[in-house]
C-alpha positions as CSV (number, residue, x, y, z in Angstrom):
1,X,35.7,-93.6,66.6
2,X,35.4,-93.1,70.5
3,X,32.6,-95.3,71.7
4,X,31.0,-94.5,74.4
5,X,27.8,-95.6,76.6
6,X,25.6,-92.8,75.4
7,X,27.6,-90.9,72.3
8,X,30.0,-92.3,69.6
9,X,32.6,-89.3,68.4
10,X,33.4,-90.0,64.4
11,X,36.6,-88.2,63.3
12,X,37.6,-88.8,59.1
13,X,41.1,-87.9,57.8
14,X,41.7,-86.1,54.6
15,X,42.2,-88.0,51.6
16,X,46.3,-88.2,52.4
17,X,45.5,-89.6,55.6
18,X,47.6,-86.9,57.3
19,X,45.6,-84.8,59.5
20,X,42.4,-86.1,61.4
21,X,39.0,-83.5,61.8
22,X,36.2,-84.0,63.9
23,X,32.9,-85.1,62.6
24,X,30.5,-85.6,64.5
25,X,28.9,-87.2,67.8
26,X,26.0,-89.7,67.7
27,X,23.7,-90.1,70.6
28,X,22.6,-93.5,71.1
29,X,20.9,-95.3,73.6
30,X,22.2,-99.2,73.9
31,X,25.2,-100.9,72.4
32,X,22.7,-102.4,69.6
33,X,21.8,-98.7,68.7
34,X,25.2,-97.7,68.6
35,X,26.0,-100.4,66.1
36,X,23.4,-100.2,63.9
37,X,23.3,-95.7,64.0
38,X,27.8,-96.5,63.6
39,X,27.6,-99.0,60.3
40,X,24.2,-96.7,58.9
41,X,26.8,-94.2,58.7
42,X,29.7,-95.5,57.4
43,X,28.2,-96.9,54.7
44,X,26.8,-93.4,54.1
45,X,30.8,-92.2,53.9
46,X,31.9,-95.3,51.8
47,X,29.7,-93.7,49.3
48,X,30.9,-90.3,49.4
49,X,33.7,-88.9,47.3
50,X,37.1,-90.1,48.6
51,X,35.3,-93.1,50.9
52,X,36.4,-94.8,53.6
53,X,40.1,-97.2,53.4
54,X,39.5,-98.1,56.9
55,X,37.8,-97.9,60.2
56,X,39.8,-97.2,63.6
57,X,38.3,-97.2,66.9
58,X,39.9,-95.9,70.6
59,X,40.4,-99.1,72.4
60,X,39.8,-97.8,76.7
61,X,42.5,-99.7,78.8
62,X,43.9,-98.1,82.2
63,X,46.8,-96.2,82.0
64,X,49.3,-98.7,82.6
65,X,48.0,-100.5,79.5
66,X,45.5,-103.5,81.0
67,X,41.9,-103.9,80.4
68,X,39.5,-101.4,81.8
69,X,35.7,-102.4,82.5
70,X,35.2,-100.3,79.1
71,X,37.8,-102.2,77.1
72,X,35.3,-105.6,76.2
73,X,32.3,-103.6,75.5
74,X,34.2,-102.0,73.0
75,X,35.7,-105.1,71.7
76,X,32.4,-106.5,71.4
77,X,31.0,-103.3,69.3
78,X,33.7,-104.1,67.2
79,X,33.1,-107.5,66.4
80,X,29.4,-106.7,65.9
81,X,30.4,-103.8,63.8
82,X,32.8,-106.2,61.7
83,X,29.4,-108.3,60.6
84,X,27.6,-105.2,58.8
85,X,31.3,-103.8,56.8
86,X,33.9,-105.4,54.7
87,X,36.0,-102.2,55.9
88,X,39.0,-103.4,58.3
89,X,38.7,-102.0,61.8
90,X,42.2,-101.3,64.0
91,X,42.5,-100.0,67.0
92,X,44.1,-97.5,68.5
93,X,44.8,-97.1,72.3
94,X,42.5,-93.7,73.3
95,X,44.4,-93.5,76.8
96,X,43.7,-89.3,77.7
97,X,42.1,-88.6,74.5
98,X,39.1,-87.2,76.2
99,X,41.4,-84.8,78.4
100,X,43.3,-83.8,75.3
101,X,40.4,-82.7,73.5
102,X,39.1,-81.1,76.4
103,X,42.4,-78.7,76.4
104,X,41.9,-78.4,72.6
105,X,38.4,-77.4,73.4
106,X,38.9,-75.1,75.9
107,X,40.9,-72.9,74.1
108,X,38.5,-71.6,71.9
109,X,35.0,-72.6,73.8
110,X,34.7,-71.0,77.6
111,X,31.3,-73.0,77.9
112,X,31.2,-76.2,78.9
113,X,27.8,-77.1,77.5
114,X,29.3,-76.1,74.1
115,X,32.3,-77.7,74.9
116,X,30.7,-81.1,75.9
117,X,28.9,-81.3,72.3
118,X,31.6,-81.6,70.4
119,X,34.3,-83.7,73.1
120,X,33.1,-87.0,71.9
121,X,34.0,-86.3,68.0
122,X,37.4,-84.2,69.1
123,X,38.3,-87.4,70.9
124,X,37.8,-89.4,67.9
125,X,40.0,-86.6,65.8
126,X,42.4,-87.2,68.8
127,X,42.3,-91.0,68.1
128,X,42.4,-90.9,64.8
129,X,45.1,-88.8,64.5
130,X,47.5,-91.0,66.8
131,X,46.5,-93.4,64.1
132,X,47.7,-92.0,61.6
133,X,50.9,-90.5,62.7
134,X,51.7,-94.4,64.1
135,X,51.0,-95.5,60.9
136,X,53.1,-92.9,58.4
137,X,56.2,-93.5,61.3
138,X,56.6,-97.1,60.6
């Protein structure tokens, strides 16, 4: 997930957990929106064919690694999101994701509007997919 103030990008892996796709951006208004819109859809996925194992989230920090003003709102989605799923939640740092799915985008998408749509849930893909090649390294 990449949370944001006003959209939260999901991204889901296939079943191997090898690559990461974008799948979609949720508007929401308040951090209690974004919760409750975030855990009505995972549950939604948990009962899908193949599931969910897991939940991972970009954690903001500057680029030297410390806290950013963003970094305890998400921490706090978190912990609110950990109340309404038995699915662990990691982290992953989401330092440039944003940028890096704008370069993705903008290869294939001249517009911006268009482009803009989908970031949030390319940014997750992004995330997720630092994930997951962390994870299959160690």
């Amino acid at each position: 997930m990449d949370v944001g103030a006003r959209r939260v990008g999901l991204a889901i892996s296939d079943v191997s957990c090898t690559l990461a796709r974008p799948l979609e951006t949720i508007a929401v208004t308040s951090d209690a929106d974004a919760v409750d819109r975030v855990a009505r859809r995972v549950h939604e996925l948990v009962d899908e064919d193949g599931g969910l194992a897991a939940i991972v989230v970009g954690m903001p920090t500057h680029l030297d690694g410390t806290p950013s003003p963003q970094t305890s709102r998400v921490a706090a989605f978190i912990e609110r999101l950990k109340t309404r799923t038995s699915l662990t939640i990691a982290t992953e740092g989401e330092r440039l994701s944003s940028r890096e799915a704008e370069s993705r985008l903008a290869v294939h998408e001249r517009d911006w509007r268009k482009r803009k749509k989908q970031l949030d849930a390319v940014a997750a893909a992004v995330i997720l997919q630092d994930y997951l090649d962390r994870e299959r390294r160690t």
